[in-house]
N, CA, C and O of each residue as an XYZ file, in Angstrom:
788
protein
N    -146.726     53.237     77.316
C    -146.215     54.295     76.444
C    -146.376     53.930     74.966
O    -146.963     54.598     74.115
N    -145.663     52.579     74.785
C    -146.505     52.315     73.112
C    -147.725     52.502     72.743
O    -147.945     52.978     71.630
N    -148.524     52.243     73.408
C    -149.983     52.421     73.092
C    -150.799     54.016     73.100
O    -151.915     54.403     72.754
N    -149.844     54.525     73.565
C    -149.866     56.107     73.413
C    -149.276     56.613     72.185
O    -149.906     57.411     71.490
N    -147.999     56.170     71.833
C    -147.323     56.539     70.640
C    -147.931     55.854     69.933
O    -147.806     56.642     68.995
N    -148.627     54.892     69.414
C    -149.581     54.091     68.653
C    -150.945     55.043     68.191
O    -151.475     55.237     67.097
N    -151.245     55.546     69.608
C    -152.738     56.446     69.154
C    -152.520     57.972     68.766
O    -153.420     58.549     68.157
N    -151.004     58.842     69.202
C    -150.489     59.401     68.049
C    -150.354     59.591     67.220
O    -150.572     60.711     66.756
N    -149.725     58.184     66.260
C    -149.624     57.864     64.769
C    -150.934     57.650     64.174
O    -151.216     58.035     63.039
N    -151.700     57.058     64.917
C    -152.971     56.940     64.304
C    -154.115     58.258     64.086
O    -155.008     58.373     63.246
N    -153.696     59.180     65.195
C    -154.390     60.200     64.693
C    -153.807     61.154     63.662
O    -154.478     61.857     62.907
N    -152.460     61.097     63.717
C    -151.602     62.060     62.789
C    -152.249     61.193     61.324
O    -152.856     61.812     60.450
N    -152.013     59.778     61.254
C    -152.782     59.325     59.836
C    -154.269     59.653     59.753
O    -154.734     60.100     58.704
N    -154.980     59.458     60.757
C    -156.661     60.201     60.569
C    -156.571     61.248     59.943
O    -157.361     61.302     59.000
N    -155.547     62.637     60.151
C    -155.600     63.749     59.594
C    -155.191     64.130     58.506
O    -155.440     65.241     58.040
N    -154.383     63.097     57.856
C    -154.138     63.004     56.576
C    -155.382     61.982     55.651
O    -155.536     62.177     54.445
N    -155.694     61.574     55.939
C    -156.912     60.828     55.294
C    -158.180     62.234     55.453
O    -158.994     62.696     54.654
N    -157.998     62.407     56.196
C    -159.209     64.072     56.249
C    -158.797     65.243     55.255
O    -159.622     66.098     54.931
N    -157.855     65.248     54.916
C    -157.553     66.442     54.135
C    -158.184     66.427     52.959
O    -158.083     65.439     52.230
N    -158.990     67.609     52.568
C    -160.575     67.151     51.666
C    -159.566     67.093     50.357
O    -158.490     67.606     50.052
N    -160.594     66.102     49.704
C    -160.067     65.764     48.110
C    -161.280     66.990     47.011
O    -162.116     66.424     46.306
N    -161.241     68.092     47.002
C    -162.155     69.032     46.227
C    -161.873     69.414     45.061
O    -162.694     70.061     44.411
N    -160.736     69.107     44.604
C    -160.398     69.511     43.119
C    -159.641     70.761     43.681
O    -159.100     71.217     42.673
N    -159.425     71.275     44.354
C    -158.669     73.071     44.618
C    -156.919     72.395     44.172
O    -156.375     73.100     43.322
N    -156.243     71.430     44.547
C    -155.119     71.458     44.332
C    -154.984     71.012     42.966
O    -153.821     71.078     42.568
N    -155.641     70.671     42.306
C    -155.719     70.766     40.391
C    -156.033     72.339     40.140
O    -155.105     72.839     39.503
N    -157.079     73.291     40.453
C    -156.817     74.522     40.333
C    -155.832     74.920     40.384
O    -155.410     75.555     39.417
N    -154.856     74.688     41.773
C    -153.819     75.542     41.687
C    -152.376     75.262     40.822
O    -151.440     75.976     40.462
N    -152.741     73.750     40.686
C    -151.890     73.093     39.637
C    -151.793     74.374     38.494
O    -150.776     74.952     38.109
N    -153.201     74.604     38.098
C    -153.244     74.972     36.949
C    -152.491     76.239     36.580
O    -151.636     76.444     35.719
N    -153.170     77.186     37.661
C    -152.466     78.444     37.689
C    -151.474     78.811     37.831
O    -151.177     79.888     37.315
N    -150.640     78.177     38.492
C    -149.201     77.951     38.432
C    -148.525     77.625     37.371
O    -147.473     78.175     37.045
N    -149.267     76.381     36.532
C    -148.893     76.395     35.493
C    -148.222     77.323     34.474
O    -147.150     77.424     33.877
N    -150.199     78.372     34.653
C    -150.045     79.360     33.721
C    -149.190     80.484     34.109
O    -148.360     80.984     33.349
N    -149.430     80.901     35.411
C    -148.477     82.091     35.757
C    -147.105     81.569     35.494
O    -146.384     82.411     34.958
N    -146.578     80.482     35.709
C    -144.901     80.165     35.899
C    -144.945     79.742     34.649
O    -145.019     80.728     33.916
N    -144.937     78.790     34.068
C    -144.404     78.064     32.939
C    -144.555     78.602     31.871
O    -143.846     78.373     30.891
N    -145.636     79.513     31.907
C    -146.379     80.399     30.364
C    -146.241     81.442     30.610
O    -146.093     82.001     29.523
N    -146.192     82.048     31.264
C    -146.223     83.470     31.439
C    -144.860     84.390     32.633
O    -144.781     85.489     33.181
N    -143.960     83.071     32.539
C    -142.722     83.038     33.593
C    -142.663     83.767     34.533
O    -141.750     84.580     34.679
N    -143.522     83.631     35.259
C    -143.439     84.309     36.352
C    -142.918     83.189     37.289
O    -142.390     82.193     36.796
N    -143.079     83.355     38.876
C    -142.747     82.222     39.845
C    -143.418     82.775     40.726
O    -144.008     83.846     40.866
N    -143.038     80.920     41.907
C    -144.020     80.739     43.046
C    -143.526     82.003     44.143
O    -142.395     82.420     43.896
N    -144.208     82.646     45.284
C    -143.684     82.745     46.052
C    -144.207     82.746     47.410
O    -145.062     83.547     47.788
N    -143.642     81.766     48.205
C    -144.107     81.057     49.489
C    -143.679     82.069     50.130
O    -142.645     82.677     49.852
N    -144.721     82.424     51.370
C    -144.078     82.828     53.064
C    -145.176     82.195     53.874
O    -146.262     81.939     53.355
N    -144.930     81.951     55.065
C    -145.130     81.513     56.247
C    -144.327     82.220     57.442
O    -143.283     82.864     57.345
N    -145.280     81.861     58.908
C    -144.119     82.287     59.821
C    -143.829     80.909     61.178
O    -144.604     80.193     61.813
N    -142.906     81.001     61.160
C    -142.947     80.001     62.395
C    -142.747     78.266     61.698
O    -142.043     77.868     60.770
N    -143.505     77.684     62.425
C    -143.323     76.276     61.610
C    -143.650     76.278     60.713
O    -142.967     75.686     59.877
N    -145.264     77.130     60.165
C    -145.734     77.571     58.900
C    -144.508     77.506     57.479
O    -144.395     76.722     56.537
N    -143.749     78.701     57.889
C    -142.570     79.196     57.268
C    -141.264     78.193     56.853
O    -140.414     78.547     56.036
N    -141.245     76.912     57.534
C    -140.631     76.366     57.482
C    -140.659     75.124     56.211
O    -139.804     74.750     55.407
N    -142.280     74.652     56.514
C    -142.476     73.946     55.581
C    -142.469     74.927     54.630
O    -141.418     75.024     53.996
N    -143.568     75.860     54.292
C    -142.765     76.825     53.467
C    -142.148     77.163     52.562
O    -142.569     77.543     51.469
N    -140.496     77.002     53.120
C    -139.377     76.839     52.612
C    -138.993     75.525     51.719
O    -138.222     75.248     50.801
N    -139.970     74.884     52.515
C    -139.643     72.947     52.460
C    -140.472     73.097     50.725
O    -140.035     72.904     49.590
N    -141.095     73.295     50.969
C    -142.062     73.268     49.685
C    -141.576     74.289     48.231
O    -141.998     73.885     47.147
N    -140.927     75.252     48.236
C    -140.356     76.679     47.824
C    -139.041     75.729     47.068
O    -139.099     75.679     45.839
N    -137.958     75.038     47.697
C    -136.968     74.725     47.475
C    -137.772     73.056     46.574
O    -137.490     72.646     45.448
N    -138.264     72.753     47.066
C    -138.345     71.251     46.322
C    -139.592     71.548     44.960
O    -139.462     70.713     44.065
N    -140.587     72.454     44.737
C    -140.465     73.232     43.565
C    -139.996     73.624     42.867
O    -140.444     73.890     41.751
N    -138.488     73.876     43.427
C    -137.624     74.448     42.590
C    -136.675     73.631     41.645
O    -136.318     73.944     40.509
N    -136.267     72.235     42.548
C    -135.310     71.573     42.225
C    -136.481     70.525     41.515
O    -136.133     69.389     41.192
N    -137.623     70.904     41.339
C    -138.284     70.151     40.456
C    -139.321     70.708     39.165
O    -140.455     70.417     38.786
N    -138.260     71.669     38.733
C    -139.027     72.287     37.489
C    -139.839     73.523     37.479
O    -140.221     73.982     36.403
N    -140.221     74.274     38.953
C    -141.217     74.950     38.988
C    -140.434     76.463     39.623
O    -140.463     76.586     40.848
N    -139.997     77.183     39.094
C    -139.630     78.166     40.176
C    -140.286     78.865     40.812
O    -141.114     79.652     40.352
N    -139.915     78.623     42.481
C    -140.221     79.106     43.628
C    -139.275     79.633     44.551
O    -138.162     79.115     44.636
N    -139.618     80.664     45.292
C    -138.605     81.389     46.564
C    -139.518     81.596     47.687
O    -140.713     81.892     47.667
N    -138.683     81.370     48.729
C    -139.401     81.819     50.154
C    -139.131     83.033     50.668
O    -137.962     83.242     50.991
N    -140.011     83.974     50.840
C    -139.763     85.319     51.828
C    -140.450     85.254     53.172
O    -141.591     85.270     53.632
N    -138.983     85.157     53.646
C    -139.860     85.457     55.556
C    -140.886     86.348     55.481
O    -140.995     86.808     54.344
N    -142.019     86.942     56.600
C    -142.856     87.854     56.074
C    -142.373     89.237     56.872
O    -142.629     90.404     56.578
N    -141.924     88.937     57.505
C    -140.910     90.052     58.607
C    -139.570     90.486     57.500
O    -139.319     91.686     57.394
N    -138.851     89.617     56.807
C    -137.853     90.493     56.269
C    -138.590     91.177     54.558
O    -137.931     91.975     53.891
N    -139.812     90.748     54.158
C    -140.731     91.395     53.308
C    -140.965     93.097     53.388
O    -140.976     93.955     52.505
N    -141.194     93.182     55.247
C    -140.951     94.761     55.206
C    -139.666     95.290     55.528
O    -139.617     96.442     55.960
N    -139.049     94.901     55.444
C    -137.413     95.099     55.010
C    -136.442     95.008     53.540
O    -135.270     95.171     53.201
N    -137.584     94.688     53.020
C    -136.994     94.712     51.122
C    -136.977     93.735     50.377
O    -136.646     93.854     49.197
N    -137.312     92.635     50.884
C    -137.342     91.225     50.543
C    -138.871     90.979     49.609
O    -139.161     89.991     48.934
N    -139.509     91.950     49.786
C    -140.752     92.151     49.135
C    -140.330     92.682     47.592
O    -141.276     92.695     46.805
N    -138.943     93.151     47.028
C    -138.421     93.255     45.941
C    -138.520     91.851     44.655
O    -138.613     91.653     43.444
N    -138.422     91.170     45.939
C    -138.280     90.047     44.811
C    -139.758     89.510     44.138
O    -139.851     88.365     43.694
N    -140.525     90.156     44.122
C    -141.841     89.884     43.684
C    -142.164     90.489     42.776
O    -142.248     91.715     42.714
N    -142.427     89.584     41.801
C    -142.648     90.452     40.163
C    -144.299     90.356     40.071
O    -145.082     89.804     40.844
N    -144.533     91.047     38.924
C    -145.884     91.152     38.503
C    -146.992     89.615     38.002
O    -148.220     89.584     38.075
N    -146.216     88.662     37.589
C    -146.563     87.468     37.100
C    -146.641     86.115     37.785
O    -147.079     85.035     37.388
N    -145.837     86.659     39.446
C    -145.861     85.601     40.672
C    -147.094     85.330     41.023
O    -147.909     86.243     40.887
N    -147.516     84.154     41.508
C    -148.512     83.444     42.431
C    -147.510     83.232     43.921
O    -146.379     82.799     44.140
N    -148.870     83.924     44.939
C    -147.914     84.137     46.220
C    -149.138     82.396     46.872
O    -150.269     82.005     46.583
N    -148.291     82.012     47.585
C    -148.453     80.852     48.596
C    -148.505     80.885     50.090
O    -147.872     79.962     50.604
N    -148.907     81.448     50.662
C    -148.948     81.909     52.077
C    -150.003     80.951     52.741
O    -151.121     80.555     52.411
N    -149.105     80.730     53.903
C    -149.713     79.617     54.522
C    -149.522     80.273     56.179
O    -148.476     80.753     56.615
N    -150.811     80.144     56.922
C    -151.076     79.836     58.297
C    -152.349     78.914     58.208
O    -153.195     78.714     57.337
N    -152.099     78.381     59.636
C    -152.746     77.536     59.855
C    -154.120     78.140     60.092
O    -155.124     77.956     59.403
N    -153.962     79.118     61.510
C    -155.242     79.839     61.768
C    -155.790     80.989     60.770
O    -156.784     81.648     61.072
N    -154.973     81.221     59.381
C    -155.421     82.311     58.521
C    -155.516     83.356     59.175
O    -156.311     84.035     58.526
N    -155.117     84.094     60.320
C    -155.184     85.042     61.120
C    -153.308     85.445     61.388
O    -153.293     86.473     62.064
N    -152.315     85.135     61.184
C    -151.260     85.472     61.137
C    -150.684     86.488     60.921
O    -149.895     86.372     59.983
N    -150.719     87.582     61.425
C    -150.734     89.219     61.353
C    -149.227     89.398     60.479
O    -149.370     90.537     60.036
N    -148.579     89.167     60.242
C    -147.506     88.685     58.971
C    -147.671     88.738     58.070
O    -147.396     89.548     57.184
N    -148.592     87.100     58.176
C    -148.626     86.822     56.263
C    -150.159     87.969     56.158
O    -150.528     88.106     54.992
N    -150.729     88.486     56.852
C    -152.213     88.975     56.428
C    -151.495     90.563     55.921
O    -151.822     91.118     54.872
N    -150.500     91.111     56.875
C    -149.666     92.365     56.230
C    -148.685     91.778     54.655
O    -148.273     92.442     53.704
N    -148.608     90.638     54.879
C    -147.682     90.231     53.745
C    -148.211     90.471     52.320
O    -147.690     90.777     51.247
N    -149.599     90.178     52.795
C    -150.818     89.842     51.435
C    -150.869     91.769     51.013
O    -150.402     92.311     50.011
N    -151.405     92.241     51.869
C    -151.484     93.657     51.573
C    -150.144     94.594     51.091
O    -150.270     95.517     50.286
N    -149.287     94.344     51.497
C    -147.892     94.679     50.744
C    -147.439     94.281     49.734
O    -146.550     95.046     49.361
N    -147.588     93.442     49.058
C    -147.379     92.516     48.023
C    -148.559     93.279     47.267
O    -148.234     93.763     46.183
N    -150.204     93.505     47.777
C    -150.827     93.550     46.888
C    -150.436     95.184     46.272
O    -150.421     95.502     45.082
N    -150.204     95.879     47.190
C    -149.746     97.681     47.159
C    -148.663     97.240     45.726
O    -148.673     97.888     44.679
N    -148.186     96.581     45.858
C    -146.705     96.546     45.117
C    -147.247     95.781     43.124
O    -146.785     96.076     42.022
N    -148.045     95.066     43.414
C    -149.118     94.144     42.131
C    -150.258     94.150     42.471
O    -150.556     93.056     42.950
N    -151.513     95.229     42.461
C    -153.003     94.875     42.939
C    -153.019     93.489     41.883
O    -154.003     92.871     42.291
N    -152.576     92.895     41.026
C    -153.486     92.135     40.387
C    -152.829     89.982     40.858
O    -153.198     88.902     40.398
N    -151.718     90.390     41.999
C    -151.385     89.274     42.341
C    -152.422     88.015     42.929
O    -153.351     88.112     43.731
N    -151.921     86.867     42.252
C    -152.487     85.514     42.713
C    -152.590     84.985     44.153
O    -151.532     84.753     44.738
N    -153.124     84.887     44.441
C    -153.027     84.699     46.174
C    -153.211     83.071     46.504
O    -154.208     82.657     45.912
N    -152.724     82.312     47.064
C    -153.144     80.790     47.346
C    -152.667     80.819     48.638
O    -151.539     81.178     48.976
N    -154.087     80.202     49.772
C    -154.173     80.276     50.743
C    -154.119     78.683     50.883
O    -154.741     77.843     50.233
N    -152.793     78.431     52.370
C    -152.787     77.185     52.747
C    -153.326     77.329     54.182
O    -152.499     77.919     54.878
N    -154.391     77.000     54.826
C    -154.805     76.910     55.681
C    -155.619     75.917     56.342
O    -155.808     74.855     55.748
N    -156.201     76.128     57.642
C    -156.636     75.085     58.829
C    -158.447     75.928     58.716
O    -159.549     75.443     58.972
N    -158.138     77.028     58.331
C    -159.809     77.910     58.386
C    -159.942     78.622     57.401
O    -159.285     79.652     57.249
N    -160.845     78.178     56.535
C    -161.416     78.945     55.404
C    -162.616     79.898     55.587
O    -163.094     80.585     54.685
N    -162.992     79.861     56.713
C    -163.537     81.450     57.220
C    -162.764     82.638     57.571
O    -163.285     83.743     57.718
N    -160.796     82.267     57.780
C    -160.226     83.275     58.282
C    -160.118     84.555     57.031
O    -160.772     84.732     56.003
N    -159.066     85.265     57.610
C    -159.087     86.451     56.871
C    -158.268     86.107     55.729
O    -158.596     86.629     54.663
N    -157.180     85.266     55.739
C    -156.271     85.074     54.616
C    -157.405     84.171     53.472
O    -157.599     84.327     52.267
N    -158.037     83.155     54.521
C    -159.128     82.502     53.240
C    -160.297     83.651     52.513
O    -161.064     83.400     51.583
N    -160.196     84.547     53.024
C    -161.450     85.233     52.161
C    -160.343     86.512     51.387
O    -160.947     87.347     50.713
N    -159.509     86.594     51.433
C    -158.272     87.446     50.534
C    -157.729     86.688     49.662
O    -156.960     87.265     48.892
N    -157.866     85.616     49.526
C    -157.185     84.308     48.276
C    -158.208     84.054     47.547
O    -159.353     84.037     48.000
N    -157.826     83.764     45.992
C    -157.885     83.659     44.663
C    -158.550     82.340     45.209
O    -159.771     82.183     45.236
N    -157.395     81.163     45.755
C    -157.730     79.490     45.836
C    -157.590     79.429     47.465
O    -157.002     80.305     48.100
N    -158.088     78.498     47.947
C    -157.805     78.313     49.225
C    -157.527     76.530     49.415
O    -158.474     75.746     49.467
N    -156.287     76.152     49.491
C    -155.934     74.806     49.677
C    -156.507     74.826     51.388
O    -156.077     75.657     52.188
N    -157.530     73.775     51.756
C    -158.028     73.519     53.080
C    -157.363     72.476     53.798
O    -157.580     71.421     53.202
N    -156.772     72.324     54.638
C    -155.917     71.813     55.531
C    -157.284     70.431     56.223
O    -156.859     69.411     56.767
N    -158.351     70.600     56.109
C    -159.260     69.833     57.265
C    -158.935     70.250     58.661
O    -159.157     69.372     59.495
N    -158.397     71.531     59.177
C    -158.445     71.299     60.034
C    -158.416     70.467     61.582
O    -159.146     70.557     62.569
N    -157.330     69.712     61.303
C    -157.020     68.563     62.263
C    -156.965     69.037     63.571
O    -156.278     70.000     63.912
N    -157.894     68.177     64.536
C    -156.693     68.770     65.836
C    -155.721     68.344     66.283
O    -155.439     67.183     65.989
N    -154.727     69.185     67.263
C    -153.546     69.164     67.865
C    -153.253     67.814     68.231
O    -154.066     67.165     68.890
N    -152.063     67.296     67.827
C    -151.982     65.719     69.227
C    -151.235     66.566     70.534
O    -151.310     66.050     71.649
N    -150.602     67.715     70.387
C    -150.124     68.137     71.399
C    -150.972     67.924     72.537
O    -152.132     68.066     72.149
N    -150.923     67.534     74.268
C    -151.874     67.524     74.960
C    -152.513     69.170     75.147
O    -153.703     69.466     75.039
N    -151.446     70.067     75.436
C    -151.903     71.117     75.512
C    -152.979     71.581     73.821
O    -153.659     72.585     74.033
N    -153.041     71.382     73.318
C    -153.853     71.943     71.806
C    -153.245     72.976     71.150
O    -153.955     73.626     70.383
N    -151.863     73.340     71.298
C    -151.181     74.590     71.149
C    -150.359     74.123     70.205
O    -150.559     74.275     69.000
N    -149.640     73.683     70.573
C    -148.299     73.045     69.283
C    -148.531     72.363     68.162
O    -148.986     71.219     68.127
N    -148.121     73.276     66.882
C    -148.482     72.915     65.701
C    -148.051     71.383     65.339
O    -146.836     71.264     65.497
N    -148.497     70.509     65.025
C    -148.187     68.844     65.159
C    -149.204     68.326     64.322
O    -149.148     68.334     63.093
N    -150.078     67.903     64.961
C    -151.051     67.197     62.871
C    -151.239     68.313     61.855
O    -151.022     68.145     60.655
N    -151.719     69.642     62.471
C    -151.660     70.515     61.359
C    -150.604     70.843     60.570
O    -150.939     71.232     59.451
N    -148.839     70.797     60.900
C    -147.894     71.190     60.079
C    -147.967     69.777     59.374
O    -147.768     69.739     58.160
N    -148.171     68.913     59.890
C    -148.377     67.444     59.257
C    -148.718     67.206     58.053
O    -148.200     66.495     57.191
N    -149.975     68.098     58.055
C    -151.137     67.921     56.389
C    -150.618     69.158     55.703
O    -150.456     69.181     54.483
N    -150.402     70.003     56.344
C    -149.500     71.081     55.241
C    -148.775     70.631     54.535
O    -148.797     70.754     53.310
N    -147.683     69.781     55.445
C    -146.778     69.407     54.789
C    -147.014     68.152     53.297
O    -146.271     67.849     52.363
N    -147.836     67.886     53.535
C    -148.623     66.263     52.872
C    -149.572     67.595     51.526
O    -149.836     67.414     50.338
N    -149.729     68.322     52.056
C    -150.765     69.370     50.721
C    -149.565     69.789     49.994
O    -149.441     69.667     48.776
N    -148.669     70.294     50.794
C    -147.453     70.538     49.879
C    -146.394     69.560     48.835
O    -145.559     70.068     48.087
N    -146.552     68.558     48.924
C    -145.917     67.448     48.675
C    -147.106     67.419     47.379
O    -146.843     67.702     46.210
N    -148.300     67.056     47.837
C    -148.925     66.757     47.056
C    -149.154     67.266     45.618
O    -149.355     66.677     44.556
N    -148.983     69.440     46.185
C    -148.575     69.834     45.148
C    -147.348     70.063     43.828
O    -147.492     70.407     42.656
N    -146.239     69.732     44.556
C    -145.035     69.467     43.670
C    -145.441     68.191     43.064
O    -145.795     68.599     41.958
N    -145.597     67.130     43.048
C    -146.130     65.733     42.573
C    -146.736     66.406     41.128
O    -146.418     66.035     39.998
N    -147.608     67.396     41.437
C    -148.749     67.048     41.042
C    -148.085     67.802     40.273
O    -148.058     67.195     39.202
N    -147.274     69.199     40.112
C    -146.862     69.738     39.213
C    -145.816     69.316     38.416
O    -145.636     69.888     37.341
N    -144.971     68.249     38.822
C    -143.966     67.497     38.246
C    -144.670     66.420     36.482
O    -144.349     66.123     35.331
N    -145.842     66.257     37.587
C    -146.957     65.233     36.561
C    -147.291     66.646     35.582
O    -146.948     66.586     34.401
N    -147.694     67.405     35.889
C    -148.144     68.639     35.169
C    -147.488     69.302     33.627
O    -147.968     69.779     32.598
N    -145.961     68.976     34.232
C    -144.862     69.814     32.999
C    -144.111     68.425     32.764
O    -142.957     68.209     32.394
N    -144.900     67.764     33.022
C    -143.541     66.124     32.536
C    -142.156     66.337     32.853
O    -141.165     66.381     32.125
N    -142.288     66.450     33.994
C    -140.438     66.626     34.798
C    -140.187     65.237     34.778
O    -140.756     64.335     35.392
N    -138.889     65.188     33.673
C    -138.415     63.590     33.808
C    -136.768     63.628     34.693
O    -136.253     64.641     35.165
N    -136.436     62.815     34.710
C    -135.120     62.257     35.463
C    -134.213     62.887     35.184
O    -133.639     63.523     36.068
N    -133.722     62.932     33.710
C    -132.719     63.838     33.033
C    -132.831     65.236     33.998
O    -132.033     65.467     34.907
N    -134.027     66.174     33.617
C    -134.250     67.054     33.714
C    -134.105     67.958     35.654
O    -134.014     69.106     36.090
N    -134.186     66.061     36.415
C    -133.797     66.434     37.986
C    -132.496     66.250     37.640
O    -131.882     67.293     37.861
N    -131.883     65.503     37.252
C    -130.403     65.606     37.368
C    -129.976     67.034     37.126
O    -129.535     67.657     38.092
N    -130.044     67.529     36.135
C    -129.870     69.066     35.432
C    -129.838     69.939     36.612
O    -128.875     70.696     36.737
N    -130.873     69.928     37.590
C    -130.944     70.667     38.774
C    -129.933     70.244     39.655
O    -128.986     70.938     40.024
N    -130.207     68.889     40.034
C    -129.343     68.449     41.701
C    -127.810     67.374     41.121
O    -127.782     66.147     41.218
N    -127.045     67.957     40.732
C    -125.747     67.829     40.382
C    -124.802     67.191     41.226
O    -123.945     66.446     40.749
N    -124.926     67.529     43.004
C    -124.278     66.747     43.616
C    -124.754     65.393     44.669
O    -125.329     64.439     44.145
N    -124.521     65.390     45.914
C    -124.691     63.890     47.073
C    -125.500     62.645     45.924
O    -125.493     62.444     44.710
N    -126.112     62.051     47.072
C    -126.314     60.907     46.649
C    -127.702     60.758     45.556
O    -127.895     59.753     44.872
N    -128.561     61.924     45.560
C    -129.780     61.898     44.974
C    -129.441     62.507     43.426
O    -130.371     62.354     42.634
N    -128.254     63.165     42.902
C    -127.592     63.742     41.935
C    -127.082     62.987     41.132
O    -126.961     63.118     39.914
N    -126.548     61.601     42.265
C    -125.908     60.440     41.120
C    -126.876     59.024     40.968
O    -126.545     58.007     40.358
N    -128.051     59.236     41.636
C    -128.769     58.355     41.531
C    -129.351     58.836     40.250
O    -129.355     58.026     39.323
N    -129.924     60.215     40.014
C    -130.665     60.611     38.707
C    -129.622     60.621     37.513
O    -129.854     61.042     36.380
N    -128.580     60.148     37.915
C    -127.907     61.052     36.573
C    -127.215     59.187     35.744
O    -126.422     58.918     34.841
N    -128.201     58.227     36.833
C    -127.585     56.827     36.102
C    -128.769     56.767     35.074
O    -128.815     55.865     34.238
């Protein structure tokens, strides 16, 4: 069994070492930049499923690091949640297979509401439909599944999650988010009084 959970970890790290280095997550650095910081607008992430989750994961730790971002489920979007989308947002929509009948209605509702919105595609296929409807397309490499069946999202939410990370980093480096400035945000537990020594 170790030697199974061994060749697990090792492929989940193969798929992070695959995730292409192309310059697209300095693009989107950028635009974000400009849409949020200059032109105040904000991020706004949806996903569905595990997609949605990181997502969220990414939406909230943008936030508490200088960049404002919100997550809209893409199901409560056609329920009114699509309000919260202004003219100056960059939307973040992430499936893996770019085929997610959600976020692909999400994109078209959003666009009805701003034809001139930013689109950034996080995906596993840059032939899908969400990659050829996006502005940028952050590419996942396409990992495969460690699941045995090939079904359960597992190295792919993996490198999402690692593209997403990568991008808060990168935007923190971007607007010189210093220590002071996390404290200002996260006020309480243990990560509130660590920034605020």
């Amino acid at each position: 069994m170790k030697d199974v959970i061994k060749k697990y970890i090792e492929e989940e790290v193969k798929a992070i070492k695959n995730i292409p280095i192309d310059g697209k997550i300095e693009e989107v650095v950028n635009i974000i930049y400009q849409k949020v910081h200059i032109d105040n607008g904000k991020v706004i992430i949806s996903g569905m499923g595990k997609a949605g989750q990181i997502g969220m994961n990414i939406a909230t730790t943008l936030s508490s690091t200088g960049t404002p971002a919100a997550f809209i489920h893409p199901s409560e979007a056609q329920h009114g949640d699509l309000g919260l989308i202004q003219k100056n947002d960059v939307l973040i929509l992430i499936s893996n297979s770019g085929k997610t009948r959600e976020i692909i209605e999400f994109q078209e509702l959003a666009n009805q509401l701003y034809n001139n919105l930013t689109v950034i595609a996080l995906t596993g296929d840059l032939n899908s439909k969400l990659a050829k409807v996006s502005d940028e397309c952050l590419f996942t490499g396409n990992p495969k599944e460690i699941c045995p069946l090939g079904l359960t999202p597992t190295t792919s939410t993996t490198v999402m999650t690692v593209v997403g990370d990568i991008l808060v980093v990168s935007m923190m480096k971007k607007i010189n988010f210093s220590k002071k400035d996390y404290a200002k945000r996260h006020h309480s537990g243990y990560l509130g009084e660590k920034a605020k020594k």
